[in-house]
C-alpha positions in Angstrom: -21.2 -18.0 -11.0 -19.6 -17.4 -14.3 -20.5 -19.1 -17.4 -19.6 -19.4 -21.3 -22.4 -19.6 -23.7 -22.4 -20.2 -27.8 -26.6 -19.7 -27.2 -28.5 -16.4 -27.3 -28.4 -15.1 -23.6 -31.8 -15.3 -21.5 -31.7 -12.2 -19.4 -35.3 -12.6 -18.1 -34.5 -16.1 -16.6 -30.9 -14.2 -15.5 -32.8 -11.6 -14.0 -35.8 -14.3 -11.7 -32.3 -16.2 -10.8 -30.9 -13.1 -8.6 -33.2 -13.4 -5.5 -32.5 -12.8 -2.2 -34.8 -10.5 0.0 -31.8 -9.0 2.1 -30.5 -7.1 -1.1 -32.1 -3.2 -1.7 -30.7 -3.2 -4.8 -29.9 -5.4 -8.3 -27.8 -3.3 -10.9 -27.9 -5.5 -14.1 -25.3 -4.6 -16.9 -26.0 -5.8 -20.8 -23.1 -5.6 -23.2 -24.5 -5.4 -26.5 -23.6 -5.7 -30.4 -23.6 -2.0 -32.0 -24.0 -1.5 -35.2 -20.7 1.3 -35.2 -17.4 0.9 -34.3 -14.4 3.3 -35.0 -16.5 5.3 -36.9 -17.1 2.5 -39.1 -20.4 0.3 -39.9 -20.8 -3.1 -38.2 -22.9 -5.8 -39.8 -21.8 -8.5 -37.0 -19.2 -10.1 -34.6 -17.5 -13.1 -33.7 -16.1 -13.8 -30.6 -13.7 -16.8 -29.4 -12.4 -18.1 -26.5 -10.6 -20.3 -24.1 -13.1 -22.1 -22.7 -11.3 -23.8 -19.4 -9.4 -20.7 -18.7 -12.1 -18.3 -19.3 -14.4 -19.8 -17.1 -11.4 -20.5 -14.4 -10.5 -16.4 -14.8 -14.0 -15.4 -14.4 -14.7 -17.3 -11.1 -11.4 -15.4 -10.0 -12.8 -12.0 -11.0 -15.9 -12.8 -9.1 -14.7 -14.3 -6.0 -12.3 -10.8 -5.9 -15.5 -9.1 -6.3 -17.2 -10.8 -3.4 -14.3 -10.1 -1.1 -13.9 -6.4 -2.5 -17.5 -5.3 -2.2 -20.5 -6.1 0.3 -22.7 -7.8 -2.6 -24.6 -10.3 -1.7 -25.4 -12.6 -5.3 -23.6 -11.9 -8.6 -23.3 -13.8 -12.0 -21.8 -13.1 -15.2 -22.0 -14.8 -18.8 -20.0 -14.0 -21.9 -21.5 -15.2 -25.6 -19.2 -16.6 -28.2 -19.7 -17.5 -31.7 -21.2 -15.2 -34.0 -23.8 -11.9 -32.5 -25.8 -10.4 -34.7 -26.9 -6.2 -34.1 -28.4 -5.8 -30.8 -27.5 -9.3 -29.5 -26.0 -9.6 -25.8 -22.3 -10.4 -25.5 -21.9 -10.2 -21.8 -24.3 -10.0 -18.8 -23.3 -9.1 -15.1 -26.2 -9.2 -12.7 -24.9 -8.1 -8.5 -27.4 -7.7 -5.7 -26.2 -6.3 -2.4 -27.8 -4.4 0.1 -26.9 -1.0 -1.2 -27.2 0.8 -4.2 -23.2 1.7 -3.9 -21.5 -1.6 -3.4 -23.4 -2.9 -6.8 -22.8 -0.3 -9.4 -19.0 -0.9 -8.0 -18.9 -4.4 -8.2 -20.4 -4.4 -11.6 -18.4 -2.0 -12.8 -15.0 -4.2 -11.5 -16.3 -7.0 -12.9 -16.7 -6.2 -16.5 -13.6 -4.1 -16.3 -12.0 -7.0 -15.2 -13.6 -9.6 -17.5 -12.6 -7.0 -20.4 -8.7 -7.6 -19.6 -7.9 -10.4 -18.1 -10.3 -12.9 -19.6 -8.9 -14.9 -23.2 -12.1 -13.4 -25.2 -11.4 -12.1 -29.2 -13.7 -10.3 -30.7 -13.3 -10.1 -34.9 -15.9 -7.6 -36.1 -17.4 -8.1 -39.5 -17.8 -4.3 -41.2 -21.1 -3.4 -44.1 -18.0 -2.4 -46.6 -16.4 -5.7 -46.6 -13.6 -6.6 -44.7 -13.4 -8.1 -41.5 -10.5 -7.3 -38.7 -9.9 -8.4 -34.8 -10.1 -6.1 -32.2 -7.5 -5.7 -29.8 -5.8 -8.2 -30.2 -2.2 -8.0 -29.2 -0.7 -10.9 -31.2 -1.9 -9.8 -34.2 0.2 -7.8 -36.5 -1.9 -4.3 -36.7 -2.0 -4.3 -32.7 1.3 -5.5 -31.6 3.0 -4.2 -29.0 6.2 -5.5 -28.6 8.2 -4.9 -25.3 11.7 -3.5 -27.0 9.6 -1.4 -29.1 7.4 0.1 -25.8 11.4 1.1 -24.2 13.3 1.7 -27.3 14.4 5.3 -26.1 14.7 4.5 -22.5 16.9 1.8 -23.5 19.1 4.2 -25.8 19.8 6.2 -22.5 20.0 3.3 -20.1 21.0 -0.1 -22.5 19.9 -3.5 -22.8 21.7 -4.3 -19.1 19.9 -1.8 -17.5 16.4 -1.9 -19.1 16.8 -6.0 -18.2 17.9 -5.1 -14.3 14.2 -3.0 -14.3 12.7 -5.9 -15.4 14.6 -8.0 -12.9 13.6 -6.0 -10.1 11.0 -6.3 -7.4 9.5 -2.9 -5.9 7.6 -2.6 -2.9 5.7 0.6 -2.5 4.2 1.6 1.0 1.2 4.0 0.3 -0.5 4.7 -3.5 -1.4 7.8 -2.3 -0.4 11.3 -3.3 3.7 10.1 -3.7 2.6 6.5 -4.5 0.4 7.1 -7.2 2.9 8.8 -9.8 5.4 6.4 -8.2 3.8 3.6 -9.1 3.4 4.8 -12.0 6.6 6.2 -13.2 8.1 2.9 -12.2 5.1 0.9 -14.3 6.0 3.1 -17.2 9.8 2.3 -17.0 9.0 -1.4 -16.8 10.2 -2.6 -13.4 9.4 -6.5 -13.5 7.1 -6.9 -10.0 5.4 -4.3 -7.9 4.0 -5.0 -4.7 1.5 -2.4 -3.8 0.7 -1.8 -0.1 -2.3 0.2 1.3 -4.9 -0.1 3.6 -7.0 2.9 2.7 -10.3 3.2 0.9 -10.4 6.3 -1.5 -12.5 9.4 -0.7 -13.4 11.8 -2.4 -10.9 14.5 -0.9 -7.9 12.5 -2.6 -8.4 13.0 -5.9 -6.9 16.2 -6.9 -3.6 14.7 -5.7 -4.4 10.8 -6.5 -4.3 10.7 -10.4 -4.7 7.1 -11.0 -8.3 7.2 -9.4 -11.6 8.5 -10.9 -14.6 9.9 -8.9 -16.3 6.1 -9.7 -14.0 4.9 -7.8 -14.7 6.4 -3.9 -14.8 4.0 -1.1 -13.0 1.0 -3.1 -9.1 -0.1 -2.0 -6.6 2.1 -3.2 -4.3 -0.7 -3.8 -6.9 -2.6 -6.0 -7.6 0.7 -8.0 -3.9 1.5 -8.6 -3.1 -2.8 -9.5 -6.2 -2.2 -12.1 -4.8 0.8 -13.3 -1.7 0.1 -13.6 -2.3 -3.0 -15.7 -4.1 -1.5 -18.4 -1.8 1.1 -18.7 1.5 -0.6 -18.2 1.3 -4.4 -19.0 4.7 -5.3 -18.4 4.4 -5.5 -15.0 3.4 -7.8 -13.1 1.5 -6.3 -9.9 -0.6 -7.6 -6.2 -2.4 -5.0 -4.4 -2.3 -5.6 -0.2 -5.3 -3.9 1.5 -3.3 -3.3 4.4 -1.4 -1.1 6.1 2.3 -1.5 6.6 2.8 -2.8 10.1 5.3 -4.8 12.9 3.0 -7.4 12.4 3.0 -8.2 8.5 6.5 -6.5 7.7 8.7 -9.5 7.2 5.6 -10.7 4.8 5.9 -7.8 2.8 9.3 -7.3 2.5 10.3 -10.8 1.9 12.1 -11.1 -2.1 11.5 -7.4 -2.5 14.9 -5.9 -3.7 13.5 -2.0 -2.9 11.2 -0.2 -1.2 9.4 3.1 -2.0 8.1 4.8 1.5 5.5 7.4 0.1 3.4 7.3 3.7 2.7 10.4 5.7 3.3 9.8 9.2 6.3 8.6 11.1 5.0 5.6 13.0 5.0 4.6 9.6 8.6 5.8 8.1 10.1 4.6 11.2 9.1 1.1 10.9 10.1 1.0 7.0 13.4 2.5 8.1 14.0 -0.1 10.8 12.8 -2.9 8.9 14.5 -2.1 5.8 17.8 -1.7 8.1 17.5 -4.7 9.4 17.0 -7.3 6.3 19.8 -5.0 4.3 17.3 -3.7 1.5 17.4 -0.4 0.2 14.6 2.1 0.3 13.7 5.8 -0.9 11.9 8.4 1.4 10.0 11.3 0.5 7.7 13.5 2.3 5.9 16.7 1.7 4.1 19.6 3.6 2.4 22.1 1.7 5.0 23.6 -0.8 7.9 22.1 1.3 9.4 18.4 0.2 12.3 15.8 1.4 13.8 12.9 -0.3 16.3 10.5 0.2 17.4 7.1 -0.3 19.1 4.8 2.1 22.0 2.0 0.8 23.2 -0.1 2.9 26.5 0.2 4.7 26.9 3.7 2.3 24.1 5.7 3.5 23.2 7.2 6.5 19.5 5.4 7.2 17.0 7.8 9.3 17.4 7.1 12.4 21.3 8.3 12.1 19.6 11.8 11.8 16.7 11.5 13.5 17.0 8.8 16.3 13.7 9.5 18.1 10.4 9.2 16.6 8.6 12.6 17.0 5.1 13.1 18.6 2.6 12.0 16.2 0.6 15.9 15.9 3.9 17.1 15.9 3.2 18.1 12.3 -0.1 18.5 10.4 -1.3 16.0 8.1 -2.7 17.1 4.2 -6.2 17.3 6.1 -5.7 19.7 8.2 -1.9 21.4 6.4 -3.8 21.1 2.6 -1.6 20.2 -0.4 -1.3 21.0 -3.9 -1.7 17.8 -6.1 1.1 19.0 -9.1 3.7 18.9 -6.0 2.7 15.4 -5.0 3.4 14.9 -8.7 6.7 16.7 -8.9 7.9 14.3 -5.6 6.4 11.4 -6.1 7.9 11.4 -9.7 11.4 12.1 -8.6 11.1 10.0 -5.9 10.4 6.9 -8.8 13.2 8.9 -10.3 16.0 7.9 -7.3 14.4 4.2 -7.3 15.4 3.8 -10.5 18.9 5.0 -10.2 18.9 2.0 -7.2 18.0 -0.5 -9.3 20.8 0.5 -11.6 23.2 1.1 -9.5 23.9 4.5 -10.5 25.3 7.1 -8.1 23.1 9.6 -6.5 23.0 12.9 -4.8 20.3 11.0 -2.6 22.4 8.4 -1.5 24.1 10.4 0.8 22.3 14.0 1.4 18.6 14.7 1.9 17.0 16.8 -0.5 15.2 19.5 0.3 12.8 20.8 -2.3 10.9 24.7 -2.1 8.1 23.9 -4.8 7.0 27.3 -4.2 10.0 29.4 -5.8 11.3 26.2 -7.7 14.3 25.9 -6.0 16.7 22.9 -4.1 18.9 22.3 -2.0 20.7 18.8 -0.3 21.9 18.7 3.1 25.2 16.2 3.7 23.6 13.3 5.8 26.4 11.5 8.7 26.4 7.9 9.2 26.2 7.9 13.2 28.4 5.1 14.4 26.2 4.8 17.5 22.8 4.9 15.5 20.1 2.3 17.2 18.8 1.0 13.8 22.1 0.5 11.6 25.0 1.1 14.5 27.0 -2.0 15.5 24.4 -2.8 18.2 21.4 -2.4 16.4 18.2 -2.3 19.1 14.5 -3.4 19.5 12.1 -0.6 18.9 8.1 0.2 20.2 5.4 0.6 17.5 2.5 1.4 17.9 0.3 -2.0 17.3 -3.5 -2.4 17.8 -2.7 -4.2 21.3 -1.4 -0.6 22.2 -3.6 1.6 23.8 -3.4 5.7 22.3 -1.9 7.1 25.7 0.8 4.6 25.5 -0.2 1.6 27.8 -0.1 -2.1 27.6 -0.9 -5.1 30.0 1.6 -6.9 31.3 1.5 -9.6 28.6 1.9 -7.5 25.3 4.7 -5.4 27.0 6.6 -8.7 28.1 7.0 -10.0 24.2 8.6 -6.9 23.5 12.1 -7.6 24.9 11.7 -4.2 26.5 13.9 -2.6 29.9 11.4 -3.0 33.0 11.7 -0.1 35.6 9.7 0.1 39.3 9.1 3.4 39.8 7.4 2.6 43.1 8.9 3.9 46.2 11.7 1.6 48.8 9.3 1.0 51.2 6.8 -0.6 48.6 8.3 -3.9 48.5 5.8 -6.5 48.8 5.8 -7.7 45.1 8.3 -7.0 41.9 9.0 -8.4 38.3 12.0 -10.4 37.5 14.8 -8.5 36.1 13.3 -5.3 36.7 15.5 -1.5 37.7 14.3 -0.3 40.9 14.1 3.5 40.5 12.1 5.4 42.8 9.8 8.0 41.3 10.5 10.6 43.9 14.3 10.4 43.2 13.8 9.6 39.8 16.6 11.5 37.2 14.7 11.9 33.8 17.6 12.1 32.3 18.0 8.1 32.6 15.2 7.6 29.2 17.3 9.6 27.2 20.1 7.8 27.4 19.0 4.3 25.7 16.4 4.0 22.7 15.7 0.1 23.6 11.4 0.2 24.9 11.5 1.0 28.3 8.5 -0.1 30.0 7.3 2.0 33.7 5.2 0.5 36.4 3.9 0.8 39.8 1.6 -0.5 42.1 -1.8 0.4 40.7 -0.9 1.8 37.1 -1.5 5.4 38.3 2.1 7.0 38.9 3.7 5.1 35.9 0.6 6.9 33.7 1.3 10.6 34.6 5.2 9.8 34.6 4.6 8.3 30.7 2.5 11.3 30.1 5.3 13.2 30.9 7.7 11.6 29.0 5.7 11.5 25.9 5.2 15.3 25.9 9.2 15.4 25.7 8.6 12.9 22.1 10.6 9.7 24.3 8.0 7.5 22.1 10.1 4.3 22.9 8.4 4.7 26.5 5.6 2.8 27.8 3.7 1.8 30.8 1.8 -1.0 32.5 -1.4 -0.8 32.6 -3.2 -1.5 35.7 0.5 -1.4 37.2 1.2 -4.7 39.4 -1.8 -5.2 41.0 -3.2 -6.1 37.7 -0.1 -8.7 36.8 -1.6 -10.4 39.9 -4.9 -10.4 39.7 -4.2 -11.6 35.9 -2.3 -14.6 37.4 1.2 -14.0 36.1 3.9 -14.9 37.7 6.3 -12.7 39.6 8.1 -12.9 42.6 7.6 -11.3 46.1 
């Protein structure tokens, strides 16, 4: 609950009110009047407000708390009129079940109270004069928004400071790359930014993750960096998306997004931005980094060559090592993720790139770079003429690479019998008879469409995917359980 109140605040009666006997732990926070401001001598303060849309703003900030944290009870109240020293302005009580999830809450709460609520504090000073605090339409604190990119807009104009602010960003990861992404593009005042992360910080991040503090371990990512972002940058308008980037909510995420910044670190992930980006015609910047070794590049559509043109099979996943296991330096994530914001911004204006059409390679070690000429391939599976269906991996996918029969049948994929000729009492419709003891490998190489493997019980068509996998054929999969399983499941096949 979250209240207004022109009456001295009862924190005893606050305090009985919070009650619940599954919570370990109440963390109560009391925002006080001080008698020194600024290094100058209160004697009292005055606070106004928007009633209806304080209180409307404040059950927002709570109910984001609730969902954000494991708390279990939480209220907040914020005075107004005029304090006197020592009165309380604002009270935040949050019980949970943890000690953790409280002091978290709490500290989102006021934070969030602090900027998004319409409070104004005027402070009334021992010497005389009186003056209101932070308040950006007065004349002492304004911040006007040509005056914030006066010198970008002498390099860039009025048109193209307005098509920043026209834009829409979505950036996939606000980790090492996102954060100074996100916040180089904050800084340059790009209109909307859709931030996209399913991680929860830890403690190993932050010597590469600048926007975070050592507070913030074990919130959302994306909900830090939106906070962030907002008090640092408030031209920009910004939603945080505690999830990953997957097959599943892709069209969501990408729908009236004009660009997309892919600052993940793993290629199940890069390929699916690649393909979906491909596919609804919206240009997108890639970086990567391992150790003191970087690549960036952006992809246009119909002038670039997108990554699959290059690269047309995903790799094994432990093909490379990840910054857990590889280690990174967090000044290189800066460098990249800075000049990846860098080649997002000569997108948005339309500006020719290096990028555009080579990847750049970057030795961070011996500061030193170098681009490689990227080919359109006229035959690629993702941007090509004939553009095909792709496998992801999707919670409904098992890790070795199997599905039943139902998952792999909405997947549009090529079916092939690896059973032998004489094993002919039951088949699937439309399926390529090719026995596994004849079987030319040489056939999964030759098509990057899912291809889905079966047999009778599930075993062959396992060691044969093993197989293939080990040779990075990703798009391959198998049935699990094989046929017997598609009829003891009750699907319907023919005999």
């Amino acid at each position: 609950m979250f209240q207004v109140s022109g009456e001295s605040i009862d924190t005893i009666a606050l305090n009985a009110s919070l009650e619940n006997h599954g919570a370990g732990a109440l963390v109560v926070f009391e925002g006080r009047v001080r008698k020194q401001n600024d290094g100058r001598r209160v004697d009292r303060l005055e606070y106004e407000l928007f009633e209806e849309l304080c209180v409307a703003e404040g059950e927002r900030i709570l109910d984001e708390a609730r969902a954000l944290f494991p708390i279990l009870e939480v209220t907040a109240i914020h005075r107004y009129g005029l304090l006197e020293l020592g009165d309380v302005a604002v009270w935040v009580g949050v019980l949970s079940a943890h000690r953790g999830a409280a002091y978290q809450a709490s500290r989102f709460i006021i934070d969030s109270i602090k900027a998004r609520c319409p409070i104004w504090k005027k402070e009334y000073y021992v010497d005389g004069p009186t003056e209101w605090v932070g308040c950006p339409t007065c004349e002492s604190h304004a911040v006007s928004y040509d005056k914030v990119f006066s010198r970008q807009q002498r390099l860039i104009g009025n048109g193209g400071q307005k098509s920043l602010a026209d834009s829409r960003v979505l950036i996939v990861g606000a980790g090492g790359l996102g954060c100074p992404a996100a916040q180089q593009l904050t800084a340059a005042g790009v209109g909307y930014l859709r931030l996209c992360d399913g991680d929860k910080l830890d403690a190993s991040n932050l010597h590469r993750q600048t926007l975070y503090s050592y507070h913030d371990v074990g919130s959302y990512k994306a909900v830090l960096a939106k906070r962030r972002l907002e008090d640092l940058h408030p031209f920009t308008k910004i939603d945080a998306i505690t999830q990953d980037f997957t097959p599943r909510n892709a069209d969501s995420l990408l729908e009236d997004i004009d660009l997309v910044l892919d600052c993940t670190d793993n290629f199940a992930a890069k390929y699916l931005i690649n393909d979906r980006c491909v596919a609804e015609g919206i240009p997108f910047v890639q970086a990567s980094i391992f150790q003191n070794e970087a690549q960036l590049f952006s992809y246009r559509p119909k002038e670039s060559a997108c990554f699959r043109c290059t690269r047309p099979l995903q790799p094994p996943a432990d093909c490379v090592e990840s910054c857990t296991d590889a280690g990174v330096l967090g000044a290189g994530t800066s460098i990249v993720g800075s000049w990846q914001a860098m080649e997002a911004i000569r997108v948005i204006l339309n500006q020719k790139s290096v990028a555009a059409t080579s990847t750049i390679h970057f030795d961070l070690e011996n500061a030193d770079n170098f681009a490689v000429k990227r080919t359109i391939d006229p035959h690629c599976p993702a941007c090509g003429p004939i553009p095909q269906d792709f496998i992801y991996e999707t919670p409904e996918l098992v890790e070795e690479g199997e599905a039943d029969y139902a998952t792999l049948k909405a997947m549009n994929a090529v079916w092939v019998d690896i059973r032998e000729i004489n094993e002919s009492d039951l088949a699937l419709d439309d399926a390529i008879r090719l026995p596994l003891s004849s079987l030319d490998r040489s056939f999964f190489t030759r098509t990057h469409a899912p291809i889905v493997v079966y047999c009778a019980k599930g075993h062959r068509s396992r060691a044969l995917l093993k197989e293939l996998r080990a040779k990075g054929l990703a798009h391959v999969m198998a049935l699990k359980g094989g046929l017997a399983q598609v009829k003891a499941d009750g699907h319907k096949h023919r005999h």
